[in-house]
C-alpha positions in Angstrom: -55.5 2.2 77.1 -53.5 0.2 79.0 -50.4 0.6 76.6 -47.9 0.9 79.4 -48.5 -3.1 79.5 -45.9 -4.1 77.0 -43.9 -7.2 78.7 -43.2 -8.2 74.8 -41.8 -4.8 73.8 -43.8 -3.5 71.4 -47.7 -2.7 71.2 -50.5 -4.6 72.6 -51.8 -4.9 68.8 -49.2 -4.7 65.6 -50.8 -7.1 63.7 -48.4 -6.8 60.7 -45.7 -7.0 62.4 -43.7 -10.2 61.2 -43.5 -11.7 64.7 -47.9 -11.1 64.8 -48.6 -12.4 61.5 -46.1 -15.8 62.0 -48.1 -16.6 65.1 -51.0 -14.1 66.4 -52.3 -16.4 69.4 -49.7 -15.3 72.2 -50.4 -11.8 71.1 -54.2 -12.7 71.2 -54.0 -13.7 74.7 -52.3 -10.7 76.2 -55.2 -8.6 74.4 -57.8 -10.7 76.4 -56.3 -10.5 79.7 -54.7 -7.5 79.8 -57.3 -5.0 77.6 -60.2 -6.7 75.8 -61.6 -3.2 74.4 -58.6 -2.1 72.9 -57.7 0.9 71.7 -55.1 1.1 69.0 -53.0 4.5 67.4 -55.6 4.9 65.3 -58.2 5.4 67.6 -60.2 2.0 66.7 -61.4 0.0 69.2 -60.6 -3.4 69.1 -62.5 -6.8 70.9 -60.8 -10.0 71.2 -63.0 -11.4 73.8 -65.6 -13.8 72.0 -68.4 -12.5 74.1 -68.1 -9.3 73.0 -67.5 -10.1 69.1 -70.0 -12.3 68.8 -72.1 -9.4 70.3 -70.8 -6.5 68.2 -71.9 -9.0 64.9 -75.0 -9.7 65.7 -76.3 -6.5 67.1 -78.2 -3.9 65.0 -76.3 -0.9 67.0 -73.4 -1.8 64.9 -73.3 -1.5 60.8 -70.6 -1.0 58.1 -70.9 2.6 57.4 -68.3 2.2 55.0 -68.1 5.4 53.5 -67.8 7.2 56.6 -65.2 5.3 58.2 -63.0 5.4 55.0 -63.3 9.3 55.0 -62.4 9.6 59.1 -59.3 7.4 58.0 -58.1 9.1 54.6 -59.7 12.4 54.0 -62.7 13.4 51.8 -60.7 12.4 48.4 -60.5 9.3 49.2 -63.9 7.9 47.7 -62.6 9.5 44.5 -59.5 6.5 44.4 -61.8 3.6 42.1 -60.7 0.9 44.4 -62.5 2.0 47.4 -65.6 3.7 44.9 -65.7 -0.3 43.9 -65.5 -1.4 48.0 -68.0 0.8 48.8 -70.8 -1.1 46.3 -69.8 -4.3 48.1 -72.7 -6.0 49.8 -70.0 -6.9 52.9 -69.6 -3.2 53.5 -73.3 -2.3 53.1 -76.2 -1.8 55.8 -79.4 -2.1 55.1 -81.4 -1.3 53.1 -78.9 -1.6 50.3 -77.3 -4.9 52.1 -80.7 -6.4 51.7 -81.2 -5.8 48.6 -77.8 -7.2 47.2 -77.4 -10.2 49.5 -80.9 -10.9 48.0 -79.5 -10.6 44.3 -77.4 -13.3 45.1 -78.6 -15.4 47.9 -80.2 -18.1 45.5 -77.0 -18.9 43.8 -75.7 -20.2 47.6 -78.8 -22.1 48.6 -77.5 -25.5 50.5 -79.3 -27.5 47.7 -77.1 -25.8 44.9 -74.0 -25.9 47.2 -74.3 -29.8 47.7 -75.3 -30.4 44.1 -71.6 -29.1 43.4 -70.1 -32.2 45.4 -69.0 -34.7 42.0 -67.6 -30.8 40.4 -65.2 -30.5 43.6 -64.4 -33.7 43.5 -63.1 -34.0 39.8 -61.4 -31.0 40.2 -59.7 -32.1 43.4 -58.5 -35.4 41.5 -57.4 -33.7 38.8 -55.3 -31.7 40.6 -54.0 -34.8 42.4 -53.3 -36.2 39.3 -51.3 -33.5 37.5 -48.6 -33.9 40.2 -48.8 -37.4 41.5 -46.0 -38.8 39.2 -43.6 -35.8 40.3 -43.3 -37.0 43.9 -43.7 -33.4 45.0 -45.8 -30.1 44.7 -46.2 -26.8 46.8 -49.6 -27.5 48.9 -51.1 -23.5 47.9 -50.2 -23.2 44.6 -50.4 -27.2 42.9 -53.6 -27.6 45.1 -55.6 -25.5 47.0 -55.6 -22.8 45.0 -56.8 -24.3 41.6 -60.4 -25.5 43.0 -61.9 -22.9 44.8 -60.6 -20.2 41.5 -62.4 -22.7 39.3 -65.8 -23.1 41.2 -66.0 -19.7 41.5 -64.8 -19.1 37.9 -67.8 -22.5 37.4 -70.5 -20.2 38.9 -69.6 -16.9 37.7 -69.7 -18.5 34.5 -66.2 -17.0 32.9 -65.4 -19.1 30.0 -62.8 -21.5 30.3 -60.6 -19.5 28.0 -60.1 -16.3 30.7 -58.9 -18.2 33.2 -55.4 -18.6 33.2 -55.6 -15.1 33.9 -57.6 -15.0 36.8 -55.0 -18.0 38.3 -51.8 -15.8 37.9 -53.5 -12.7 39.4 -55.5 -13.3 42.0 -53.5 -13.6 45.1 -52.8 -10.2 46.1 -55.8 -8.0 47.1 -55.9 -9.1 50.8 -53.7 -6.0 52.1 -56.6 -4.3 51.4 -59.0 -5.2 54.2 -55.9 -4.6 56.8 -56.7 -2.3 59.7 -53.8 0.0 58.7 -54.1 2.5 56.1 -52.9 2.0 52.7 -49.7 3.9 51.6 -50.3 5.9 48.1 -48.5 3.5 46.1 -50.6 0.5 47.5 -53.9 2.2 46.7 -52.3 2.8 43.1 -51.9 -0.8 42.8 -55.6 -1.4 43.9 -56.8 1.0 41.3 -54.7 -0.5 38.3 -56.3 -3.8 39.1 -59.6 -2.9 40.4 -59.9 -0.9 36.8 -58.3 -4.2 34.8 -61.2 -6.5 36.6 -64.1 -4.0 35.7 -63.0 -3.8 31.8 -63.5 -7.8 32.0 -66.3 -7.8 34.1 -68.2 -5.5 31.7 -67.4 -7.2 28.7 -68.4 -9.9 29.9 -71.7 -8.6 31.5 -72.6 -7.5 27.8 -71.7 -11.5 26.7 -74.2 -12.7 29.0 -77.3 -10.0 27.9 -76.6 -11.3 24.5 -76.0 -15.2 25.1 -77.5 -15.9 28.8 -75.7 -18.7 30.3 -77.0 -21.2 33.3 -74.6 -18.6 35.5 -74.5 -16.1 38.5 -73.7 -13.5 36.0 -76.4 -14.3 33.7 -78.6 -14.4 36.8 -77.7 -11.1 38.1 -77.7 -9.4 34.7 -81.6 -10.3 34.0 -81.8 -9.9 38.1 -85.4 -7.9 38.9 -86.0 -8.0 42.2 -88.9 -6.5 43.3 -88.0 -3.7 40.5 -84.4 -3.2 42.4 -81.9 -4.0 39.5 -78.2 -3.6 40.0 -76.5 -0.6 38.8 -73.7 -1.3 36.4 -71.0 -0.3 39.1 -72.5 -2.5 41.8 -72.7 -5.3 39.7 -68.8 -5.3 39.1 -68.3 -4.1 42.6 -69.9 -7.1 43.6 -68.9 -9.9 40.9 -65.4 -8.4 42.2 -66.2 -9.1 45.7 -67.3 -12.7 45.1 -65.0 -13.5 43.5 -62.3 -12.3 45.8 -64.3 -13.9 49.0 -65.3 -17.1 47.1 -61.7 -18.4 46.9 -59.2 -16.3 48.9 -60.8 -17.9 52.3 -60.9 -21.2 51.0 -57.2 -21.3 49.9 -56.4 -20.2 53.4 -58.7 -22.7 54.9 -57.3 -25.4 53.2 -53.9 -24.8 53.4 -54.2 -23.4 57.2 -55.9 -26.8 58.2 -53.0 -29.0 56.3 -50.5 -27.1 57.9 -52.1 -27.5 61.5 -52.6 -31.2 61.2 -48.5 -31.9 60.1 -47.9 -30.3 62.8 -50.3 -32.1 65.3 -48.9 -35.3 63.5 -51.7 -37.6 66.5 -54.7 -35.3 64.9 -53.5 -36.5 61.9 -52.9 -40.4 62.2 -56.6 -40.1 63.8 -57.8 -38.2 60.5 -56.8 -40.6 58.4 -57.2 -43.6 60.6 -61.5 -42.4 61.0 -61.9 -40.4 57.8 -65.4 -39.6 58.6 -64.2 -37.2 61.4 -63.4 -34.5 58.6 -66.9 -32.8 59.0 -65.6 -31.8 62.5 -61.6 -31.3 61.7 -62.8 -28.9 59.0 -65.1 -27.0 62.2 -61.6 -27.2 64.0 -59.6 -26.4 61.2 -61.8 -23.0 61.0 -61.8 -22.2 65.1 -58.0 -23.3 65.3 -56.3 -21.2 62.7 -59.1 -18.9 60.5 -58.3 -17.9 57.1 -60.2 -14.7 58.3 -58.4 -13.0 61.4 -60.7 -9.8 61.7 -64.4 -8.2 60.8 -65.0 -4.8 61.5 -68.1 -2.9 62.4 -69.3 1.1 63.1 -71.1 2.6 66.1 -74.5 3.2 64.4 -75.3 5.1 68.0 -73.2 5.5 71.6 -72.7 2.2 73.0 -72.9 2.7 77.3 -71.1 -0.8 77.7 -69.2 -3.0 75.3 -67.3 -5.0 77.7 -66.5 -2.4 80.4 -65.9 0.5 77.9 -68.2 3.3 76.9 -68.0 4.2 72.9 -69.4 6.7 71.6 -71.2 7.0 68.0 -69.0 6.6 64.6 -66.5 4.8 66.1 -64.8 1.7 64.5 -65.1 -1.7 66.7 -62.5 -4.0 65.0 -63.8 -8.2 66.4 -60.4 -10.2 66.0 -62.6 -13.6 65.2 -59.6 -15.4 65.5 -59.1 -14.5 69.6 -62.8 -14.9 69.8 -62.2 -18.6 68.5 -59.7 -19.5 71.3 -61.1 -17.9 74.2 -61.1 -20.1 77.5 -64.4 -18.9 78.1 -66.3 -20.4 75.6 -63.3 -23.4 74.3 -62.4 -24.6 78.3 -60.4 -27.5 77.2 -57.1 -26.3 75.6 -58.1 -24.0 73.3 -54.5 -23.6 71.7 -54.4 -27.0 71.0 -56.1 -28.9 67.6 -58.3 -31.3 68.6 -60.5 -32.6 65.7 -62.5 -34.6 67.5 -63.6 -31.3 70.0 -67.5 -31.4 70.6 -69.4 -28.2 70.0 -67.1 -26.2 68.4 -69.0 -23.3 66.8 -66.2 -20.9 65.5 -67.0 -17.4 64.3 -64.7 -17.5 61.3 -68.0 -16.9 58.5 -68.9 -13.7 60.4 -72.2 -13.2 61.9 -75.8 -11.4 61.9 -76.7 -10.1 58.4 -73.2 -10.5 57.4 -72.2 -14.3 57.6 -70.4 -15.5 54.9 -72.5 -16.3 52.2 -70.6 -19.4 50.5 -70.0 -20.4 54.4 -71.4 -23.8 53.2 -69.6 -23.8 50.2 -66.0 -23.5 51.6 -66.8 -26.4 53.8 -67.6 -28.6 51.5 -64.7 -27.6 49.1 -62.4 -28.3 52.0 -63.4 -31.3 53.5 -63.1 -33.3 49.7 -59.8 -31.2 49.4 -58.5 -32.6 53.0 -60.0 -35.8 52.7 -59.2 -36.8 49.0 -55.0 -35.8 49.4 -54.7 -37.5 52.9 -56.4 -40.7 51.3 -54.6 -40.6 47.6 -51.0 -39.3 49.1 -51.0 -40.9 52.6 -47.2 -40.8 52.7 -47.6 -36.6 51.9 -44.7 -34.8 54.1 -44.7 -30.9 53.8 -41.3 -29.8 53.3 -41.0 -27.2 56.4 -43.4 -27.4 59.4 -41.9 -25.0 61.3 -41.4 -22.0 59.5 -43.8 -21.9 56.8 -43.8 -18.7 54.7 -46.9 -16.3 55.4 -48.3 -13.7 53.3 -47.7 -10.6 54.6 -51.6 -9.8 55.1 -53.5 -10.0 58.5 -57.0 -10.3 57.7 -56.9 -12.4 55.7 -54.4 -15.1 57.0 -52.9 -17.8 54.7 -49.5 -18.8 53.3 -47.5 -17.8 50.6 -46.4 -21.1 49.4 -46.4 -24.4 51.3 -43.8 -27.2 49.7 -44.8 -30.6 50.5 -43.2 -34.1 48.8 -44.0 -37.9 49.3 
């Protein structure tokens, strides 16, 4: 569709292309002028207008229908491979009834009274992280920083002794390739099984832990979990203990980090942060709409769609939203939408998803980055990150964040 318009040279949509994943907006923009109902190689259809995402989310003709997709994309084997047996339990890429069921499993341990009660946690944990580099004069912004709090309050809530988690810093930072639109070479989904198999020997060990000494913990929770009758299977409990884990800190690292880059290099947005420090409610809002840590959601025709922005699709096809076009669309952002502006009214971005799926620890990621932002800008006020311009990216589009992010003061 529309594929002969190529005044950059290569395809309307290549998002792991280096050039895409440095700097996706430009390429966002062609999508919603030239073909907002994409269609890529694959035969996916993909939406970058935010009308139609925010459609596609919230409307029951769309689901997950994760099982099939995967097949239509990798051949009947495929649920045989662990790592996507272990995806397909995921609440994220269930419909209901199953969704329903899960998302209620786990619901209460996200309620906005728990999530605020976590405030004086975050903040110790931020400080401390402060302090473990303060004397050094430098640090690198993902690693030293972001990283460390939102591993520990999920580690906090999951309730994985303090003991286990040096592990679970060193190796979580690579499953994000995994949610890419493109399919998986053999020796990637090899990787995914090694260490989806490594995180369900933990998981189980430490599922028996928790029957035997209950702790004040998600896992104990969803261990003794009996609701109405409906208690987790073994394999959906990891599946899903896998899942929040991965979601409850991989966004936020990409949030925070995202939202520090953006501001050094709107250095005005920045003096204003710190000059009125109770804007950062909003910046973080901006910080989300400007440059989400999640690029992409996908959904499944549940029956033929006559009209999803112009185009007719039929049943069992794959609508891929790109929330982070939707987020800087004219249309709905009329004043500049390319440019930060962290004092922008309204601003509503669809970066958590929507309909029965929006992000569970949506709250919680807030939080976590506003005492993140506002604690280094006011205890390192002289912070300079090393190299504005050309950051390093990790090579993931989904899920879009930087590798490493050098800063000094």
């Amino acid at each position: 569709m529309n594929e002969q318009v190529q005044p950059f040279g290569g395809p309307l949509f290549n998002p792991l292309s280096p050039d895409f994943i440095r700097d996706p907006y430009p390429h966002y923009e062609r999508l919603r002028t030239v073909d907002p109902i994409h269609v890529t190689p694959f035969g996916q259809y993909v939406a970058s207008r935010h009308a139609e995402v925010s459609l596609v989310l919230r409307d029951k003709r769309f689901g997950k229908d994760f099982v099939e997709r995967t097949t239509r994309r990798y051949g009947p084997e495929i649920m045989k491979e662990p790592v996507f047996r272990s995806m397909s339990q995921w609440m994220l890429q269930a419909d209901p009834p199953d969704h329903t069921r899960l998302r209620g499993l786990v619901v209460k341990a996200f309620t906005a009274r728990r999530v605020e009660d976590m405030r004086p946690r975050i903040q110790e944990i931020v400080d401390q992280a402060i302090d473990a580099v303060i004397a050094r004069g430098h640090m690198d912004l993902i690693e030293d920083f972001a990283f460390r709090l939102p591993v520990t309050i999920i580690c906090d809530m999951l309730g994985i002794p303090e003991e286990h988690r040096e592990v679970f810093y060193k190796s979580s930072r690579d499953g994000g390739r995994l949610l890419d639109p493109v399919p998986l070479s053999p020796e990637k989904i090899k990787q995914g099984n090694a260490a989806n198999l490594m995180a369900q020997m933990y998981f189980q060990q430490l599922f028996e832990l928790r029957r035997k000494n209950p702790g004040d913990d998600l896992i104990t929770q969803l261990v003794q979990a009996e609701e109405d009758g409906n208690k987790l299977t073994n394999e959906e409990l990891t599946a899903n203990i896998i899942l929040l884990f991965g979601a409850g800190h991989e966004t936020t690292v990409n949030l925070i980090g995202n939202g520090l880059l953006a501001l050094h290099r709107n250095p005005d947005q920045l003096a204003l942060l710190k000059a009125k420090p109770e804007l950062i409610t909003n910046a973080v809002e901006e910080f989300l709409r400007y440059d989400s840590s999640v690029q992409m959601t996908g959904r499944v025709t549940l029956e033929d769609i006559d009209d999803l922005g112009g185009v007719k699709i039929p049943k069992g096809e794959t609508v891929l939203c790109l929330l982070g076009s939707a987020n800087r669309d004219g249309a709905v952002y009329p004043d500049r939408p390319d440019r930060l502006d962290v004092t922008r009214a309204n601003v509503k971005p669809l970066s958590f998803g929507g309909g029965i799926h929006f992000c569970l620890g949506a709250q919680l990621a807030r939080i976590e980055a506003e005492i993140a932002i506002a604690t280094l800008l006011r205890r390192l006020p002289d912070l300079r990150i090393d190299d504005i311009e050309t950051p390093e990216w990790r090579p993931t589009f989904v899920l879009r964040g930087l590798k490493r992010l050098p800063a000094s003061w």
